[in-house]
N, C-alpha and C positions, 0 to 999 in steps of 0.2 A: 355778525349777522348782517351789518347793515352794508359790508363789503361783498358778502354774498348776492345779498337781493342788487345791488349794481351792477354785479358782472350778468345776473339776468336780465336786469334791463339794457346792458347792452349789445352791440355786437361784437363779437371776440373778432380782432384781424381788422377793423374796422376804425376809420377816422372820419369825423366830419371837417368842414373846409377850414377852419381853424385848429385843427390836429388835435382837437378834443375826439374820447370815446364818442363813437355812435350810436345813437340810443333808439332804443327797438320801438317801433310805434309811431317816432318821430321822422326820422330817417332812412332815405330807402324806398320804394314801391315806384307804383306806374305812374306817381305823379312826380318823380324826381325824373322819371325815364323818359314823361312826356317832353321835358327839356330838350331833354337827348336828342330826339325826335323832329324837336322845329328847329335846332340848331343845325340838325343834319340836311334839311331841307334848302335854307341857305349855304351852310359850306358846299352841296357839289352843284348848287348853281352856280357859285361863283370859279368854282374848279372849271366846270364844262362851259359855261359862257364860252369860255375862251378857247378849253381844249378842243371843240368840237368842229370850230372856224378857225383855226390856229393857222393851218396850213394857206388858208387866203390870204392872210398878213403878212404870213412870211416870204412868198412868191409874189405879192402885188406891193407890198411897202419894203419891205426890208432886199425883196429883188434875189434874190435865190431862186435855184429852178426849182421844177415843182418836183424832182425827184429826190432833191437837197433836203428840201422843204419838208416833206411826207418821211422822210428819214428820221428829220429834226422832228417833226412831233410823234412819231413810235418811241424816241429814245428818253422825249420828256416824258410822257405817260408812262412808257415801261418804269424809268429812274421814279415817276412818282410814285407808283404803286410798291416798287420795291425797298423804297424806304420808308413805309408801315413797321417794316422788319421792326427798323431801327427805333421807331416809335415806341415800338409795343416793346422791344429790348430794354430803353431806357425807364418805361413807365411801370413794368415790374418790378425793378432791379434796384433803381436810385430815386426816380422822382414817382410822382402818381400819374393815375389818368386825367386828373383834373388840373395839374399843373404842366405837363406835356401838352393840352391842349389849346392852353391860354399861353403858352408859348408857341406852337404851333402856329396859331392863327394867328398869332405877329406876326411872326416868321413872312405867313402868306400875303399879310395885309400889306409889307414892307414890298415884298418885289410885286406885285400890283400895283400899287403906286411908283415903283420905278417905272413900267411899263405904261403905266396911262402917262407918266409926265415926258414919257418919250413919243407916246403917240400924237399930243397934246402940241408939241414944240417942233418945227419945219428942221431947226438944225441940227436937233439929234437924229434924224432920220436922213436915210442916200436923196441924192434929187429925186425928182420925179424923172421919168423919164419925157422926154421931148420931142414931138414930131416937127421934121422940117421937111416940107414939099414931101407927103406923105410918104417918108421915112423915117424910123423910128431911130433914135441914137441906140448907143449902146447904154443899156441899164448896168449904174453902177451898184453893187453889190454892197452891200454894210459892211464898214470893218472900223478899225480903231480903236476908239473909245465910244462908238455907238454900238458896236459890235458887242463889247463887253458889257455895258451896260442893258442890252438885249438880252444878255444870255445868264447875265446875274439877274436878272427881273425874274426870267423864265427858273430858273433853277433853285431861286431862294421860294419860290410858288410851289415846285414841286418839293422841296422841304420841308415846306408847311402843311404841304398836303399829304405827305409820307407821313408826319406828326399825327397829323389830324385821323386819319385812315387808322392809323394805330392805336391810339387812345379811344376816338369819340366811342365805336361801336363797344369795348370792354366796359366801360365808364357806365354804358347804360345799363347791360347783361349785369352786372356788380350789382344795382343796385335791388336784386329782389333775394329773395330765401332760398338756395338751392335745397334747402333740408326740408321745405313742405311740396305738397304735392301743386298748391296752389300759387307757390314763389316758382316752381318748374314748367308751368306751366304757361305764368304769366310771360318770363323769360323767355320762352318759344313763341308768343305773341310779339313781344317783342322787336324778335328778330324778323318776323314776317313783316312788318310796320317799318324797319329800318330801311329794308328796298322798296318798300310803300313810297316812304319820304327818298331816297333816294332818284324815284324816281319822279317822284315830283317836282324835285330842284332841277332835275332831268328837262322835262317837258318846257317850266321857262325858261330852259338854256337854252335850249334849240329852238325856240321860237320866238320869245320874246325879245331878247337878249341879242340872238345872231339879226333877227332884222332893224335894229335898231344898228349894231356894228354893220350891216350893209348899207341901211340907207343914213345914217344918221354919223357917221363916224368912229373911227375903232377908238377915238379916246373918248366916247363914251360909254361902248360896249366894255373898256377896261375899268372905267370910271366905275359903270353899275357895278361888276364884281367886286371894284375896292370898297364901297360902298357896303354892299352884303357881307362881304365877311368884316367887314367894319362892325355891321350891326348884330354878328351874330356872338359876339363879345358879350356884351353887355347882357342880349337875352339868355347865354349859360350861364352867367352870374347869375341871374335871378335865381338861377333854381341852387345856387349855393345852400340857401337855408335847410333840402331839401335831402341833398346825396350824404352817398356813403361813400366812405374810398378806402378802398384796399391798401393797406400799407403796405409801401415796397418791403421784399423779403429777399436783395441780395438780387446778384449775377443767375441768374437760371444756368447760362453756357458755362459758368465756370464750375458749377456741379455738376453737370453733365459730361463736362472733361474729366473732372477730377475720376469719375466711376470707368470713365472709357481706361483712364491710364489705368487706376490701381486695376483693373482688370487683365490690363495687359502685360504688365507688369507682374502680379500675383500668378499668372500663369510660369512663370519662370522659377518661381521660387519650388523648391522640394515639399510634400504634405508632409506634416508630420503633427501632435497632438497640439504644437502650439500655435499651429498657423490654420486648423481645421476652421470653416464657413461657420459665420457666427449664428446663433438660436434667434427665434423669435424674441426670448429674453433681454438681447443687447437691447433692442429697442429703446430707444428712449424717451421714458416715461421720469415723472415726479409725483411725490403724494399731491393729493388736492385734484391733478387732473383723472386718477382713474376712472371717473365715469365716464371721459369724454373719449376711453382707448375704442370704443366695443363700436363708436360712429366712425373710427378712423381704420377699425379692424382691417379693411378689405385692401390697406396700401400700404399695412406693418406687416401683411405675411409675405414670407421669403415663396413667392410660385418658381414654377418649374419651366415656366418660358423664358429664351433666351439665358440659357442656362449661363452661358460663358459671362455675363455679365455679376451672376454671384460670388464670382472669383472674387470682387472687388470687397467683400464679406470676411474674408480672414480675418482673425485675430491678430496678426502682428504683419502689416502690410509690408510692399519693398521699402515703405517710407510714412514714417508716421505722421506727414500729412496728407497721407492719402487713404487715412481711416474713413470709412464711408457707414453710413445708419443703413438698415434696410430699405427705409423711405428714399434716401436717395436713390437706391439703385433702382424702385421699383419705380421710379418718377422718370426714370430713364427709360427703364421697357416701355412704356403708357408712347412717351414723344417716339421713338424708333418705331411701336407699332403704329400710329398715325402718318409718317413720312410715306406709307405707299400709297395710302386712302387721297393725302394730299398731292402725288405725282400722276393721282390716276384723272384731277382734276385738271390737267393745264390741256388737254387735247381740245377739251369740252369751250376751254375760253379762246383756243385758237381758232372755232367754229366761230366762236362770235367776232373776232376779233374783223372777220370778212365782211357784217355789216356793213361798216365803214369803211368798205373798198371796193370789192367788184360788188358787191349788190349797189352800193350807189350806180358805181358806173352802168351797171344791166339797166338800171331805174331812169337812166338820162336816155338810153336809145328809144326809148319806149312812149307811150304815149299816156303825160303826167296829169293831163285833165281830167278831174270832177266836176262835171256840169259846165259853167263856165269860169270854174277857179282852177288854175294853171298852179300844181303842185309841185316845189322845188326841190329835186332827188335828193339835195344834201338834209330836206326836213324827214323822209322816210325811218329816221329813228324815233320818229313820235309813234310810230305802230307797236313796238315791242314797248313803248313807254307807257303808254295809254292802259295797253293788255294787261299790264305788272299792276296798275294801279286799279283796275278792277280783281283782276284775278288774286289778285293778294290779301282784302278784305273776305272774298268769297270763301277763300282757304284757311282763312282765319274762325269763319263763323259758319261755315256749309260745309266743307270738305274735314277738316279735322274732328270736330263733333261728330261726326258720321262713321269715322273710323274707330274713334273711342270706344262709340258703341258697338260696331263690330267686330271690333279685332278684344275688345272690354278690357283696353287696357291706358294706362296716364297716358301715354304720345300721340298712340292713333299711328302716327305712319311716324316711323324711324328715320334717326338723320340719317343713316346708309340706306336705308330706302328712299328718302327725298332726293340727295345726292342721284341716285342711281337711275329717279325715274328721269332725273335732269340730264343723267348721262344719253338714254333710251331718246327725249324729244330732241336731244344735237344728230344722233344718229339720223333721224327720221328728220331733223330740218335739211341736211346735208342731202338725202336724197331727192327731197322735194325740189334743191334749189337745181340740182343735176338736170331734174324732168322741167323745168320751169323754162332752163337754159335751152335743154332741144325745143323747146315749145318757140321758145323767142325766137333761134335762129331757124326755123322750119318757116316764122311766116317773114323774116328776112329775104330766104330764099325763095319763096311763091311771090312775093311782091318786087325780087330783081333787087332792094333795096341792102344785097348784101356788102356792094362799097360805099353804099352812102355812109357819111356819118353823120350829115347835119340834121336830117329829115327824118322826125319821129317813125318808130316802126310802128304802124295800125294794129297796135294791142296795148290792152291795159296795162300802166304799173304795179295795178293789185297783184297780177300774179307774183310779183317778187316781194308784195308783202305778205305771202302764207309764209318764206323762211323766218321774216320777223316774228311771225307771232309764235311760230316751233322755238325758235331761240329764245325770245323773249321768256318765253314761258319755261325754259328750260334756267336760265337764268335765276328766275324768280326761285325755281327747287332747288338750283343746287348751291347758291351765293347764301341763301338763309341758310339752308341744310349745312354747308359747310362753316361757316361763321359759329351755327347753333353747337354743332359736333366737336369744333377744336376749343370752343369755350369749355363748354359740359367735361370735356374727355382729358384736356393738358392738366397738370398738378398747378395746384393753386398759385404757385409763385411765377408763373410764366404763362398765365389764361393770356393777357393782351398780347404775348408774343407769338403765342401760338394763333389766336384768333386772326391777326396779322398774317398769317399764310395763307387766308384768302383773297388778301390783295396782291401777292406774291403771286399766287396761280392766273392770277388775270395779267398781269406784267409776264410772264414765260409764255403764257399763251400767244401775246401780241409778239414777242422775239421768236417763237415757234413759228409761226406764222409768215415772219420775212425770212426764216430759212429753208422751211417746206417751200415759196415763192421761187426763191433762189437759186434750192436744189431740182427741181423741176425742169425749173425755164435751164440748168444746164446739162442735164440727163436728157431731155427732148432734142435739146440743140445737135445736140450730139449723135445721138440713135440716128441711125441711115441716112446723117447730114440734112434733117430737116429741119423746119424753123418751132423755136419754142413754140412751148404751148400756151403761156403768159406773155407773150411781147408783142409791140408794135401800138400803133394809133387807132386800129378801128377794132373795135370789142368783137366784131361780127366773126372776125380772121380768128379769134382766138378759141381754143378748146378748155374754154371754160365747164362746161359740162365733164369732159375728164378729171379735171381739176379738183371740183366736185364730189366725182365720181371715190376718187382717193382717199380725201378729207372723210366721207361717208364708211372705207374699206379700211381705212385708220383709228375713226371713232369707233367701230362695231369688234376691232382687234382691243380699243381699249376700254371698252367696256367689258369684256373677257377677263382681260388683265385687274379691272376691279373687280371684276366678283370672284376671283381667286380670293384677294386676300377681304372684302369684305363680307365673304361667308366666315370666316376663317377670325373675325375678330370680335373680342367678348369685350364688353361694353366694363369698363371701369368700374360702372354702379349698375343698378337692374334700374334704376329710376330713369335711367337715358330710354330703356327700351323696354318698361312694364308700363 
């Protein structure tokens, strides 16, 4: 009896931070999550502090061109977003979310502090460069052992930050009820509060932080990051007394192989009565848990999609270790049907990805004053930041409420509706920023000021902040939307790794992004020997507006491509989408 009323009070699957049971009541809700939350606020200030002004360091102190330079931080940002993967691999499989991240943030704290004590010290950095009788020497370029230590500061950062990306966000989503209506929901609040605080740590990056590394010194703009994720240790401790953690449950990829082989494999063998596809019966049950089959019913039946994967179902396999449960195989169809929802997401992060490229550079021809405060085109991502940080509470408490009652149902709007309406506002930023572009160079042209480059063109920058807030906002839908979706939708043993493919879509989107560039500026070059449509020094010469034009004629192609297969996809449970 008194072994029974235990396993009630606790959570089954569940550990607190000393790998005790988790105990219901105790452990768990929005006050373990709020941790979550202000830890997350500091970690991507201290990520973006740096990543955002990276490229000035690298081209003014370290003496790289700026094409070098702009290379070097696509491949750090990409590399960091793309090892979340690795994060959330480890943190299902061998360690937790909560021991991945307090590793993690080592990790990050270590090469910050490499980097601020190289910004900090003249002889680990190239000379300065030298004017003699107003000639500039030749700027010598880092290399050595400043070079490697540069590049281990930078690299063990993005390790940290791959860590962190992959754990923090599962860590939180873990800590509510998915079996009540009011743990699914808080969990959707959640997620909308994560880009909340994301964007928050956002805002004093790029303002705080960058003008302190411009006027004040880069070994202090490193200093303050090492600093913040210094402090953001100690304040996820605090809520140690508070979480629950998913106990790892094994390799996810190595099950997911094992069902790919015996499949392909079992296809080769002859049917015959002893190798016939196994009953719902195999399943593997024990006395004691029968009452917990009929909550698990909807991921022990053998369905009829993706047929060729029940091969892996026979009776007597090519190889008796590649006996599979039906749970396996069907854990397998769930991820295979998520991989299109998740490839339909990287076009959408390649819109944004131009933020921080030609919309700067639009934003510097233009004319940057408010009244008489002179705005600095590299601060223009405080508009899509600002936007998130109101429109994200409003959708929290105005916009889903509102659907609930409309549509009378738990979600209100769907994560392939959220996704999708995020898909819908890149389309429509894309064309905005196309008509923005003829609008610019129309009064280029009436004002003669089409080879200038130094002398503001007589129009506002606001025009190129309507693509921020289309994107921004797009943003906001589809990073929750998809983070909420591969959480809710992956099988239990790989939530943080699948969650992690939303940092994954942002890293493809920024490598999409330099090769749409690429391919372009050499398709243009070429067509009737004229000159790209990306190149050169003065933005006025360029057909950016085509450019545009594409990026707009690519997302409206892949958003087609999503609602193929997100009409076409049945939600794991009705609780994703009742």
């Amino acid at each position: 009896m008194d072994i029974e009323v235990h396993q009630l009070n606790t959570w089954e699957g569940f550990v607190d931070w000393r790998n005790r049971p988790a105990l219901k009541g105790h452990h768990g809700g929005m006050t373990a999550a709020s941790f979550v939350l202000a830890v997350e606020i500091l970690e991507n200030l201290a990520f973006l502090a740096n990543a955002s002004n990276l490229v000035l360091y690298l081209s003014r102190f370290m003496h790289f061109s700026p094409s070098s330079a702009a290379t070097m931080v696509t491949n750090f940002m990409g590399t960091a977003f793309l090892l979340a993967l690795l994060g959330g691999f480890l943190a299902d499989a061998f360690f937790t979310t909560y021991s991945i991240y307090l590793i993690s943030a080592g990790i990050e704290f270590l090469g910050l502090l490499i980097l601020t004590i190289q910004a900090q010290i003249p002889s680990l950095k190239p000379s300065p460069c030298v004017s003699v009788k107003s000639f500039f020497s030749p700027c010598q370029e880092v290399d050595g052992w400043e070079k490697v230590m540069l590049f281990a500061g930078l690299y063990l950062v993005a390790l940290g930050v791959g860590g962190i990306k992959g754990s923090l966000p599962p860590h939180g989503a873990q800590q509510f009820d998915e079996n009540t209506p009011q743990g699914r929901k808080q969990r959707s609040e959640f997620f909308n509060y994560y880009v909340f605080c994301l964007s928050c740590g956002a805002l004093i990056a790029v303002t705080w932080v960058v003008w302190i590394e411009d006027n004040k010194g880069w070994q202090w703009g490193f200093g303050t990051a090492t600093a913040t994720i210094l402090v953001s240790i100690p304040l996820f401790l605090l809520g140690s007394p508070f979480y629950r953690t998913k106990v790892p449950t094994g390799s996810p990829i190595t099950t997911m192989l094992k069902v790919l082989v015996a499949a392909i494999c079992n296809s080769f063998k002859p049917r015959n009565s002893n190798n016939a596809i196994m009953s719902m019966n195999t399943t593997e049950t024990s006395e004691g848990k029968e009452s917990t089959t009929n909550k698990n019913i909807s991921i022990q039946i053998q369905t009829e999609s993706l047929k060729f994967l029940n091969r892996a179902l026979k009776h007597n396999p090519a190889h008796s270790n590649l006996q599979c449960t039906i749970k396996q195989v069907e854990d397998v169809k769930i991820v295979i049907k998520i991989l299109p929802i998740f490839m339909s997401t990287i076009m959408l992060n390649c819109c944004l990805a131009q933020l921080s490229t030609f919309s700067v550079q639009q934003a510097a021809t233009m004319n940057t004053k408010l009244g008489s405060l002179k705005i600095p085109p590299a601060s223009l991502p405080v508009f899509p930041v600002l936007f998130i940080m109101v429109l994200a509470p409003v959708y929290n408490h105005v916009v889903t409420p509102y659907f609930r009652k409309l549509t009378k149902s738990e979600m209100g709007i769907t994560h392939l509706q959220r996704i999708g309406t995020g898909l819908i506002l890149s389309i429509l930023a894309m064309a905005v920023a196309a008509l923005v572009e003829i609008k610019r160079k129309n009064v280029a042209t009436q004002t003669g000021l089409v080879d200038s480059i130094h002398k503001p063109l007589p129009i506002t920058f606001l025009w190129v902040a309507l693509q921020y807030l289309f994107l921004g906002s797009a943003d906001l839908f589809t990073l929750a939307g998809m983070m909420e979706f591969f959480f809710t939708e992956a099988p239990s043993g790989m939530r943080s790794l699948a969650t992690a493919l939303s940092w994954a879509s942002l890293a493809m989107g920024y490598y999409l992004s330099s090769v749409l560039v690429s391919v372009v500026n050499g398709v243009t070059s070429t067509y009737r020997h004229g000159s790209p449509w990306l190149s050169g020094a003065n933005l006025n010469h360029y057909h950016l507006e085509r450019f545009y034009w594409f990026l707009c004629i690519l997302s409206a192609l892949n958003f087609l491509h999503y609602l193929f297969w997100a009409s076409r996809y049945k939600y794991r449970s009705t609780s994703s989408h009742t």
